[in-house]
N, C-alpha and C positions, 0 to 999 in steps of 0.2 A: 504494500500500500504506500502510495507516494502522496496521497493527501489526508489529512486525520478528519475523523470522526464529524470533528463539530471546531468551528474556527469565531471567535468573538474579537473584537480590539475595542478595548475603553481608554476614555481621556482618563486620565487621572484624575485630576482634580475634578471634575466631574465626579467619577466615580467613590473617592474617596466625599464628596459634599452628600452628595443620594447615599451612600451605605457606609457611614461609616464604621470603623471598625468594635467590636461590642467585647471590652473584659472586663469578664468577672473575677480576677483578682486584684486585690491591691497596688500589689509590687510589678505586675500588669502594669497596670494603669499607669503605675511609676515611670516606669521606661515610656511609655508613650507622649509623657507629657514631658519629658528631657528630647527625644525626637521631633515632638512637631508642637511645639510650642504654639501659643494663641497666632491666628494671624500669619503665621507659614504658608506657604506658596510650594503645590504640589505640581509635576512639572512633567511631558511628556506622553505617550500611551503605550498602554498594557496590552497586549498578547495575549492571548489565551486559546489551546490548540487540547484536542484530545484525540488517541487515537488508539487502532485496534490494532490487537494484539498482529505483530508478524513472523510471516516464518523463516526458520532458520537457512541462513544458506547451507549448502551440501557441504564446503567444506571450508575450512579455516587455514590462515597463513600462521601458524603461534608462533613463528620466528617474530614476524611481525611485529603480531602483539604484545609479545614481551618487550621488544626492544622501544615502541613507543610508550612504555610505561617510566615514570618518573616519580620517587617515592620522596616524600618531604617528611621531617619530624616536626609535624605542627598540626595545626589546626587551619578549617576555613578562613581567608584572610581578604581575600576578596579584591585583594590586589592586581593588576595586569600581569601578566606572563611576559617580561624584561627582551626577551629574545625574539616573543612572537607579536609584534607590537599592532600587526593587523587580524588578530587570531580572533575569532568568536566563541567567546568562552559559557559554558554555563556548570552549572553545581546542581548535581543531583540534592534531591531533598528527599530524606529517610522517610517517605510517604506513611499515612496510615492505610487502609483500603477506602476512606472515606476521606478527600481530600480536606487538609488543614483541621480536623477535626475538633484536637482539645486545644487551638491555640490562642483562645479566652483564657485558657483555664488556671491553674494553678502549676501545673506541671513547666517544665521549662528543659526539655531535651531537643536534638538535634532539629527536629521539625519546627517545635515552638519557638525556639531563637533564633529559627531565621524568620519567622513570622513577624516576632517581635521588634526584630533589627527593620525591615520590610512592612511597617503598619500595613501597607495597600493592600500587602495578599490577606488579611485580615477582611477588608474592604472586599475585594474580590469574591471570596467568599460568600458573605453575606450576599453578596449579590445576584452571584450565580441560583445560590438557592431561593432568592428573592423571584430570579425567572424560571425557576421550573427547570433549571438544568440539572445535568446526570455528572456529578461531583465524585465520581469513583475512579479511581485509579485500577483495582479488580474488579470485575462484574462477571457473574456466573462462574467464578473461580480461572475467568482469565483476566490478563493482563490489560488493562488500557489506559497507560501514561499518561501522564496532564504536564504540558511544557508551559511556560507561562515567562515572557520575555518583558524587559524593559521596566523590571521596577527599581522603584529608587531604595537604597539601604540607606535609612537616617542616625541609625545608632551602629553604637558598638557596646557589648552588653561583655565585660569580664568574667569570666566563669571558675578561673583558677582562685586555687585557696590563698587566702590574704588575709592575714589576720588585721593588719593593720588598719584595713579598708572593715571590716567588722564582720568578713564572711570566713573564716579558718576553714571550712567545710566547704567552702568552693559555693556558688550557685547552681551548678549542673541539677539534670533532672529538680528530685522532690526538695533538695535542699532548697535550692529557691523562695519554694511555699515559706519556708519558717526561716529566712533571712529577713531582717530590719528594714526599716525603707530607707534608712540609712544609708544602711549597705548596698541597696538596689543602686541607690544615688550615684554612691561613690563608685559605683561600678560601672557605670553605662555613660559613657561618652556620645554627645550627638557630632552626626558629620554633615559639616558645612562647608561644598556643596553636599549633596548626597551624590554617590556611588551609583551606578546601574549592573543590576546583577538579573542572569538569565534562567530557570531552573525547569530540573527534570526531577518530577514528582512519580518517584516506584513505589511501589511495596514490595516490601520482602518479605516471603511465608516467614509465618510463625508458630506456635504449636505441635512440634515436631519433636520425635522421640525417638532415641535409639539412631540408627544407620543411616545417613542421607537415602531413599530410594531413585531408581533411575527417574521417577517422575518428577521428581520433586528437584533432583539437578537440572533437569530440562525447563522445566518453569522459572527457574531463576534465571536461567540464561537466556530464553526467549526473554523474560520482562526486562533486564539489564539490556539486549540487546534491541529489542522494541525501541525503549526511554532513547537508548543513544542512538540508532538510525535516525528515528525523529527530529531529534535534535541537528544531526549532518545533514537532514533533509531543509530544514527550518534556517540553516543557516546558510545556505545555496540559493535558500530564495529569498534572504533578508539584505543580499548583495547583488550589485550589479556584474560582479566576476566571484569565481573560486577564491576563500580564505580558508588557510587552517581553522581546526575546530578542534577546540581544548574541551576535557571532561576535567572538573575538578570531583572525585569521589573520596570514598574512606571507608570504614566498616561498617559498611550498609549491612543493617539487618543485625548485628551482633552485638546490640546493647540489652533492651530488654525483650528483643527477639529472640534470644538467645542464638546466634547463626552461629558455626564456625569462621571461623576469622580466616583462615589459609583457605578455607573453601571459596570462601563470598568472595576474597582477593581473586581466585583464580579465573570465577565465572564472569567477575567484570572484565579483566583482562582479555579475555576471549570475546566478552559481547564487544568490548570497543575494538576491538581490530578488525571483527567480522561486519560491524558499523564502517570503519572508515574513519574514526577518530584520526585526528594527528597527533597527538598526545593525553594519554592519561594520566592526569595528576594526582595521586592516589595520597592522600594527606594521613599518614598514621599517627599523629599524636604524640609518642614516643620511642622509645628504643623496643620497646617488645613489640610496637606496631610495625616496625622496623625490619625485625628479625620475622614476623608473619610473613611479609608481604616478601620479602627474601626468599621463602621457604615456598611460596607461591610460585613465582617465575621461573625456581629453579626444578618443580615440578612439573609445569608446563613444558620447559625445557625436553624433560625427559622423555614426555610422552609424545614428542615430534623431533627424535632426535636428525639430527644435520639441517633443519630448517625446512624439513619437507612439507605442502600442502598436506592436511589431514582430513582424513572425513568426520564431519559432523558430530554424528551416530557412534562411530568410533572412538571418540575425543570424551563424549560423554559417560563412555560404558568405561573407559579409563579411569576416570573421575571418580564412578561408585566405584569401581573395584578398589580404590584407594581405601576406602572403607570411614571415611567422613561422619563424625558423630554430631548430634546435635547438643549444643550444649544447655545453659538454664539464665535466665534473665538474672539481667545485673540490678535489675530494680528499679530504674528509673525510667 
């Protein structure tokens, strides 16, 4: 499929005037009123693309794949890519199956702080549901990504532990809820201008026990590989010529998903190469994110040794036989 689903563009400010964004928590609210102050001027329009799930091609280059992977010891930063300075970049966002779902709420993990960095897609939200649209990312237990380009990121929200700042416990996930408003304060800096950041909204199964099965490898690879065709398609036609196309990801799916981490690494790996990415910017966090994603490439490696095209079907039945357990939510 080379066109999605269902295609909207909204003004911003417009859309942020009709719907704005609705939190029900405090510390919520905090960060929003540090982002767009009384009186702010919302700037630009939004994107909004959804599409059905597609299939896989027959075979994959993993030399490829590997080799446009790029592993950072950090976090989402949202900064340009220095070398690729006409690239079209976007950031997966750790979807729920029900797009933007708890990001009112009191939670505050990887979905919610980019919500909350991004008031619009708050806005967005509300809106879509306001018109009667279909805000799933899964539907009928398949895949159908939601890309959503050109919003502005107002804040920057600190999540590491800081005692100094009144958070020791870091704000990530639930901590949040029972952080100070204090601490929210001192932690979220607004960005003046704002930023423009582009997202690919997956889901990644959850509720899984015991052994990856062959089904359940393949749905992750189709959805990772759906989100970023999309995305390669979306930015071929948001130009007048060919640009590179950066994926900025991380361990989707293995926080309170519980995913394996060397698995989720490998499947993205392979959905961006068999997409067409030109770099995968795969953001691990720290050293043991590090040594995963290590452990990832140099498995891929294996299972296509001297750089040979692979088949598909073949790549995948490699993958369970590795014998991939699922593991248990981190809680947040």
């Amino acid at each position: 499929m080379t066109q999605p689903m269902e295609r909207i563009e909204f003004e911003t400010q417009r859309l942020i005037d009709q719907y704005p964004p609705v939190w029900g928590h405090r510390n919520k609210q905090q960060v929003h009123d540090i982002a767009c102050p009384p009186g702010c001027t919302h700037r630009g329009r939004i994107g909004y693309t959804r599409w059905a799930s597609m299939a896989l091609p027959g075979r994959a280059d993993v030399l490829r794949a590997v080799e446009s992977v790029e592993g950072r010891e950090d976090i989402f930063g949202y900064l340009p890519t220095a070398d690729m300075p006409d690239a079209m970049e976007w950031y997966v966002n750790f979807a729920d199956p029900h797009l933007f779902v708890a990001y009112g709420s009191a939670l505050f993990a990887q979905d919610e702080m980019q919500v909350a960095e991004h008031p619009a897609l708050g806005s967005l939200k509300e809106a879509l549901e306001a018109g009667g649209h279909t805000t799933l990312t899964v539907e009928n237990g398949v895949p159908t990504p939601i890309l959503v380009t050109g919003v502005e990121r107002r804040c920057r929200v600190a999540t590491d532990r800081n005692t100094e700042r009144g958070h020791p416990d870091g704000l990530y996930g639930n901590a949040f809820a029972r952080a100070s408003e204090a601490a929210v304060q001192a932690a979220t800096a607004r960005i003046e201008p704002p930023t423009i950041t582009n997202f690919i909204a997956i889901a990644a199964p959850h509720g899984g026990r015991g052994p990856y099965t062959q089904d359940e490898v393949e749905h992750i690879l189709r959805t990772a590989f759906t989100g970023f065709r999309a995305a390669q398609l979306e930015s071929d036609n948001s130009r007048t010529r060919t640009v590179p196309m950066i994926v900025h990801t991380g361990f989707w799916g293995c926080g309170a998903f519980g995913g394996h981490r060397v698995l989720m690494a490998m499947l993205q790996v392979l959905a961006a190469g068999m997409a067409g990415v030109s770099r995968l910017v795969f953001h691990c966090f720290n050293q043991g994110g590090v040594r995963a994603l290590a452990e990832a490439t140099t498995r891929l490696r294996a299972v296509a040794p001297g750089g040979t095209m692979a088949s598909t079907g073949q790549l995948i039945g490699q993958v369970v036989d590795m014998g991939f357990r699922w593991g248990v939510s981190d809680g947040n």
